[in-house]
Wavefront OBJ file of the C-alpha trace (Angstrom):
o trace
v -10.632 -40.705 28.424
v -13.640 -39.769 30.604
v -14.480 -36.563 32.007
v -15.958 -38.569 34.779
v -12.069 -39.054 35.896
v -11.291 -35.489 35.719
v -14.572 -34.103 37.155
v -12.866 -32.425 39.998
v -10.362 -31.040 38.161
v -13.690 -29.317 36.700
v -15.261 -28.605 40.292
v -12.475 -27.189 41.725
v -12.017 -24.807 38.748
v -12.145 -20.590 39.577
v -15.723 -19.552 39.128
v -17.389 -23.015 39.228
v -20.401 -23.243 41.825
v -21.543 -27.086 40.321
v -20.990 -29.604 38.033
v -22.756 -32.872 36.820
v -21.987 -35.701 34.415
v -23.742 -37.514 32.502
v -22.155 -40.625 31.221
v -23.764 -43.433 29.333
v -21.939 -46.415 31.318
v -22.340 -44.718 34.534
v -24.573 -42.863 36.521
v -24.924 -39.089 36.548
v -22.244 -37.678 38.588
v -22.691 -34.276 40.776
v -20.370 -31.706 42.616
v -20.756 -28.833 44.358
v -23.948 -26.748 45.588
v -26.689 -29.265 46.209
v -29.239 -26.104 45.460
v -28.096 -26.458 42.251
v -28.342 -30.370 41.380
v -31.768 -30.747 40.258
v -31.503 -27.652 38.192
v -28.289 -28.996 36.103
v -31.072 -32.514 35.975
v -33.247 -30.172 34.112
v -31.074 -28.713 32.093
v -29.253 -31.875 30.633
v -32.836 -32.884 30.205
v -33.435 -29.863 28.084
v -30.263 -30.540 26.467
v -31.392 -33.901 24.712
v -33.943 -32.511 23.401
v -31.843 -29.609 21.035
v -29.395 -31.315 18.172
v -26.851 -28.911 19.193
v -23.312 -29.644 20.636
v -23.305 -26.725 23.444
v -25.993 -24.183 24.997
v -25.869 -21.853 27.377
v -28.779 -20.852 30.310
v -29.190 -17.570 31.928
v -30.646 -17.851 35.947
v -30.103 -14.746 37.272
v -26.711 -13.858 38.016
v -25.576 -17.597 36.956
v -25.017 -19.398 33.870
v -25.332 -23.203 33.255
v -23.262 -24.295 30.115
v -24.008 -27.487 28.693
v -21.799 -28.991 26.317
v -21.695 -32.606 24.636
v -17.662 -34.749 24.698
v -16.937 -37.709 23.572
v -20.209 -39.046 24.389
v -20.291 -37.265 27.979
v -22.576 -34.418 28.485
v -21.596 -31.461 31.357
v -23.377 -29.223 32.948
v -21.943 -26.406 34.581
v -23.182 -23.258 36.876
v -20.881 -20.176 37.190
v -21.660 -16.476 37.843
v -22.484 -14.771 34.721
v -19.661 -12.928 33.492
v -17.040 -15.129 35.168
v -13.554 -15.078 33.372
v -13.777 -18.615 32.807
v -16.518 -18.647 30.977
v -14.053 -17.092 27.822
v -12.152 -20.906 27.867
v -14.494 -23.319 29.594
v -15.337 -25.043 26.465
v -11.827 -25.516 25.761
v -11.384 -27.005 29.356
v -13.994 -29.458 29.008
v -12.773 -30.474 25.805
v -8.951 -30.907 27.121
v -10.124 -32.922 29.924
v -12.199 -35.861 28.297
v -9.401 -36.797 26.172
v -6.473 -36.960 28.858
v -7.055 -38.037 32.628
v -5.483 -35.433 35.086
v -4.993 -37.429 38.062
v -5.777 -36.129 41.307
v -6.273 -32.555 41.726
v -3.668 -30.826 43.454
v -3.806 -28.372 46.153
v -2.943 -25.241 45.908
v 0.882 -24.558 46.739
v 0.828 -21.784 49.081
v -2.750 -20.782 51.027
v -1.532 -17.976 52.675
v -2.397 -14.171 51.778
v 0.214 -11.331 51.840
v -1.103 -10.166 55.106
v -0.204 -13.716 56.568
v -3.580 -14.786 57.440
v -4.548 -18.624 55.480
v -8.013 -18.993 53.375
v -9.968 -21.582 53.059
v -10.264 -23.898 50.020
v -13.832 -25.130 50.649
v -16.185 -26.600 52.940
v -16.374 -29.603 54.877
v -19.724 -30.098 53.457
v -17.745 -30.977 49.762
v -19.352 -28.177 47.978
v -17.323 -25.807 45.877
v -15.649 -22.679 47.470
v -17.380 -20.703 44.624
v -21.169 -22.066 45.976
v -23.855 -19.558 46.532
v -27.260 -19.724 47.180
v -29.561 -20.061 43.982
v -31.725 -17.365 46.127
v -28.927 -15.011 45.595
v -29.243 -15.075 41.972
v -32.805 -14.304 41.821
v -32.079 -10.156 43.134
v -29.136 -10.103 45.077
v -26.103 -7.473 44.446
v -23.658 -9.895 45.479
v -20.889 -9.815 43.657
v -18.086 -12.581 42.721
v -14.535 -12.033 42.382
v -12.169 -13.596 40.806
v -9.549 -15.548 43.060
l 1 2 3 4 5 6 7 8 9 10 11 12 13 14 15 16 17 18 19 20 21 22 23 24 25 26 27 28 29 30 31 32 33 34 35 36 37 38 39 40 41 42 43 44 45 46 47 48 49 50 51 52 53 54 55 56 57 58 59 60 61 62 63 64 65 66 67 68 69 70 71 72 73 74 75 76 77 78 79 80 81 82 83 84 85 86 87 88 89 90 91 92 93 94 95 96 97 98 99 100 101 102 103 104 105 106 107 108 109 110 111 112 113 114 115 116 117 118 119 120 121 122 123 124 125 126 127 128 129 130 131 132 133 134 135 136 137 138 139 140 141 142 143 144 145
């Protein structure tokens, strides 16, 4: 199976800010924060040129994780220190061997206090985006949903 077909499962993940694949039948795919696009480019670049299966990249307060399925290579940002982080290789590996289907929505939007969040943007980029420029100093702070 192709991680291509479950890449939103991926994008949509807790803790994800962007994701790209790079698939040899098909062009590179991104989601997510634009401000991070041609910085996953780099880093699959940098990624061909190591003979290992995974590596991880430190920017700030984010790390990329680049790791090598089936044939597929991902790329993807999340705040350093995320929970997912602990079983995000294990994700990607689950999803290029099965297709999902279509991501699901979360059953019930609505907090204890009755008022509704938001799932995203209408600009398609993750709910977990921030700014690169707030990983160079910023104290901001990510928590997990």
């Amino acid at each position: 199976m192709s991680l291509l077909a479950n890449m939103e499962h991926l994008a949509s993940a807790s803790g994800v800010v962007a994701v790209t694949i790079d698939s040899p039948q098909h062009p590179r795919a991104f989601r997510g924060a634009e401000a991070w696009s041609p910085v996953l480019e780099a880093s699959l670049d940098l990624f061909t040129r190591t003979d290992e299966d995974t590596i991880r990249l430190v920017i700030g307060q984010h790390t990329i994780i680049v790791q090598k399925e089936h044939g597929q290579t991902v790329a993807v940002v999340l705040p350093t220190g995320h929970a997912i982080a602990k079983s995000l290789r294990r994700m990607i590996r689950r999803l290029s061997k099965k297709d999902r289907g279509p991501v699901q929505p979360p059953r019930s939007s609505v907090i204890s206090a009755g008022t509704t969040t938001g799932t995203g943007s209408s600009t398609g980029e993750s709910p977990n985006a921030a700014p690169i420029a707030a990983a160079a100093g910023s104290s901001q702070r990510y928590v997990a949903a």
